[in-house]
N, C-alpha and C positions, 0 to 999 in steps of 0.2 A: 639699124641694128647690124646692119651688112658688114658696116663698114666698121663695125667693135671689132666683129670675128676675125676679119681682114688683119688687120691691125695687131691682135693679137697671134694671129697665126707667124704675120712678118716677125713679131718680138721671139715668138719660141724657136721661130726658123736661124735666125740671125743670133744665136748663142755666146758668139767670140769673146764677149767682154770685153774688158780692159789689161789685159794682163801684161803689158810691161809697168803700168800704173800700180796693179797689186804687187809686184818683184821691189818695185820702187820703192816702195812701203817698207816690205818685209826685209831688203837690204838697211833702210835708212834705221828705224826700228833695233836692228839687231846691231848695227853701229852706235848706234845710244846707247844700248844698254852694253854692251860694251867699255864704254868710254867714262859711263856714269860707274862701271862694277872699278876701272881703273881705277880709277880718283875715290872715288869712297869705299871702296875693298878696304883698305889696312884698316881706315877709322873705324868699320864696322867691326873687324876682327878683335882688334881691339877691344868694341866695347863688350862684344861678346868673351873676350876672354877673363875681362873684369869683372861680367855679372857670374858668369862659372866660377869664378873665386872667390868672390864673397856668398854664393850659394854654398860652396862645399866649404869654407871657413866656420861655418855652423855648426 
């Protein structure tokens, strides 16, 4: 059981994580969505401006 504590003690000591891994993410992430808002932006404006006009055409 010594060697749980141990061990455990090591993991809360040793905090640092990964974090150019999580930047890496949240840069790649936010370039997708990005990329994907470029490219389907208009079509989605679009449909959206379609279903608003046949809603207030009512």
């Amino acid at each position: 059981m010594f060697w749980f504590r141990r061990s455990m003690r090591n993991l809360m000591i040793d905090d640092r994580g990964d974090v150019p891994g999580w930047v890496l993410i949240t840069l790649m992430t936010a370039g997708l969505v990005l990329l994907i808002w470029a490219v389907a932006g208009p079509a989605l404006s679009g449909v959206f401006d379609e279903a608003i006009q046949r809603v207030t055409s009512f």
